[in-house]
N, C-alpha and C positions, 0 to 999 in steps of 0.2 A: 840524409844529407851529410852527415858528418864522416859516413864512411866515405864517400865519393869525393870531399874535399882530403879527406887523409891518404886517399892513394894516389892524388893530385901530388898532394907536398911532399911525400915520401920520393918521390921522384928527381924533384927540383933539387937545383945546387944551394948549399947552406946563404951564399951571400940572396938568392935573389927569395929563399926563407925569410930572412929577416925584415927586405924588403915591404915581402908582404902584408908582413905580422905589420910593420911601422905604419904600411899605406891605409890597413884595415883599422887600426887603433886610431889613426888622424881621422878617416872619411867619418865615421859612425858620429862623430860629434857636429858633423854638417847632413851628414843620410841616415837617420836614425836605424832604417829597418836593416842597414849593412849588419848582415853576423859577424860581429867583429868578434864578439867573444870566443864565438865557435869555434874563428878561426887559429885564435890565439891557443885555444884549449888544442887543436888541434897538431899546433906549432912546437906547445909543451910538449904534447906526447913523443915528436920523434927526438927528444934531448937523449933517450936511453940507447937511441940504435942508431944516430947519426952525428955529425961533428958539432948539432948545434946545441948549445950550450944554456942553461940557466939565467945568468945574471946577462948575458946581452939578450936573451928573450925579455926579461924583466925589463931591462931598462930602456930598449927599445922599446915596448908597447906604452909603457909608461911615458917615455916623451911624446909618443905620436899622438895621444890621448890628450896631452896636457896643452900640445899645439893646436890641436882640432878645436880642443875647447877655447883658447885664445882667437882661434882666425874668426870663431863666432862671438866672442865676447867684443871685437872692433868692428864685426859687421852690426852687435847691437849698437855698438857705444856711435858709429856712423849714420846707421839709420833707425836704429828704435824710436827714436822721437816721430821721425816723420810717419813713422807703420801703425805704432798703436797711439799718438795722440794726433794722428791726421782728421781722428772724426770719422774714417772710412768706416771701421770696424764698430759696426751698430752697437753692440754690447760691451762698450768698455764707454763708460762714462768717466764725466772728471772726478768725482767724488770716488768711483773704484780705484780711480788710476791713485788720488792721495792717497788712500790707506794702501794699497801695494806699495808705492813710494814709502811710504813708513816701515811695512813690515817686510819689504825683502831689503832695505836700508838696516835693519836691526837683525834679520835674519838670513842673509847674502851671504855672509860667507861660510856659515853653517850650511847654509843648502851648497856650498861649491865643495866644501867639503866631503859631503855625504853624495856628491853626486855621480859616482861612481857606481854605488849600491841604489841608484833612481830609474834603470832603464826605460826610455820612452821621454824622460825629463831633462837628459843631459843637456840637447841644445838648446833647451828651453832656458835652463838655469844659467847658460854661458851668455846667450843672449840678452836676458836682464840682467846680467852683471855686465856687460860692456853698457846697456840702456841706461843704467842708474852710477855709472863710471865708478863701480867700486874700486879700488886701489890694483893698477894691472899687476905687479908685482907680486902683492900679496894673494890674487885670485891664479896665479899662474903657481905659488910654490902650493898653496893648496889643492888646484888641482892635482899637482904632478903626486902630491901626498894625497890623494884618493885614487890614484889610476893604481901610485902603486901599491897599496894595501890592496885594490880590488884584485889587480892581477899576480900576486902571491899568490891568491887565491885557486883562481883557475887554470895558471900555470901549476901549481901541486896537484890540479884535478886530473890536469893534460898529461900529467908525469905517469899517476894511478891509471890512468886511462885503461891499457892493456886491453883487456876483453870486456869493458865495459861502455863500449861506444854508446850503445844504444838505453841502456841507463842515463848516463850522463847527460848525453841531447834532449832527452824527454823531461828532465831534472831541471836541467838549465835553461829548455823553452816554456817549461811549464812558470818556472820562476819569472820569465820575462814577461810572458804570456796574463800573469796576476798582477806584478805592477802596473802593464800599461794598463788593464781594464781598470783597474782602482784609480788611475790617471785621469784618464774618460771619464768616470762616472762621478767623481770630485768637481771636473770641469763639468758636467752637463747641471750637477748643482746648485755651481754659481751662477749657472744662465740661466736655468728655472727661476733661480731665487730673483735674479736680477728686473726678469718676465713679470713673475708675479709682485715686485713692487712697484714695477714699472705702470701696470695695469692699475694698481691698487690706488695709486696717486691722480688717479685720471678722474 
């Protein structure tokens, strides 16, 4: 996948480059499964043999990131109320919903922080941070300071890139590929756990 997207980009003019990287960096925080990383990694790589450049890759990914996770943080803050305490969602009771009210109130802006390094979580974390109306300001310079420590990252990777396409994809989906499942299996916990007390009270 990643060779076919880099002889994609190799092609393209540097403005409608950047584009990309901006559009991929925004969407992934509303469509999870978008490789946005990939494509950024990919974006780094042509910095050594085309006119596109370091710090406007940097700083573009990193705004488009920081916006993504904002347009979801006011579709929390607009409807999160009505989604998860509508009563729809069988397994979110009022007494879960207090202690999440508690502890992402106490630990909200640590996870917006670190939510760069969460893949599978992002929109998730954006979203109850608009639900629980943590301060937009402050969840917006946090985010943009997790996009861009993340994407230092994988822009020096995209840079190294060279003859290691097929390294680096298997590296980087492997990476993805363990967060989410520890995601899933954290969440299938709390609803087991929720089942069996549910039962247990009967």
């Amino acid at each position: 996948m990643l060779e076919d997207i880099l002889a994609y980009m190799a092609a393209v003019d540097t403005g409608w480059i950047y584009l990309i990287l901006f559009f991929f960096s925004f969407i992934e925080n509303v469509f999870p499964p978008s490789p946005s990383d990939v494509v950024v990694i990919v974006g780094a790589s042509l910095i050594a043999s085309t006119t596109v450049g370091f710090l406007p890759v940097l700083f573009i990914t990193s705004f488009g990131s920081a916006m993504g996770f904002i347009l979801m943080y006011y579709i929390g803050k607009l409807f999160g109320d009505r989604v998860v305490r509508s009563g729809k969602i069988k397994f979110i009771t009022e007494e879960e919903l207090s202690k999440t009210d508690i502890w992402f109130t106490k630990y909200g802006y640590k996870l917006i922080t670190a939510n760069r390094f969460l893949p599978g979580t992002r929109s998730i974390i954006s979203f109850f941070a608009g639900m629980y109306e943590l301060d937009v300001y402050k969840t917006f310079f946090l985010a943009s300071i997790s996009a861009f420590a993340w994407n230092v990252i994988i822009i020096y990777l995209g840079m190294e890139l060279g003859n290691n396409v097929d390294v680096i994809d298997y590296y980087l989906s492997t990476y993805s590929t363990v967060i989410t499942i520890a995601t899933i299996v954290i969440a299938a916990v709390f609803i087991i756990r929720y089942i069996y007390i549910k039962k247990k009270k009967k």
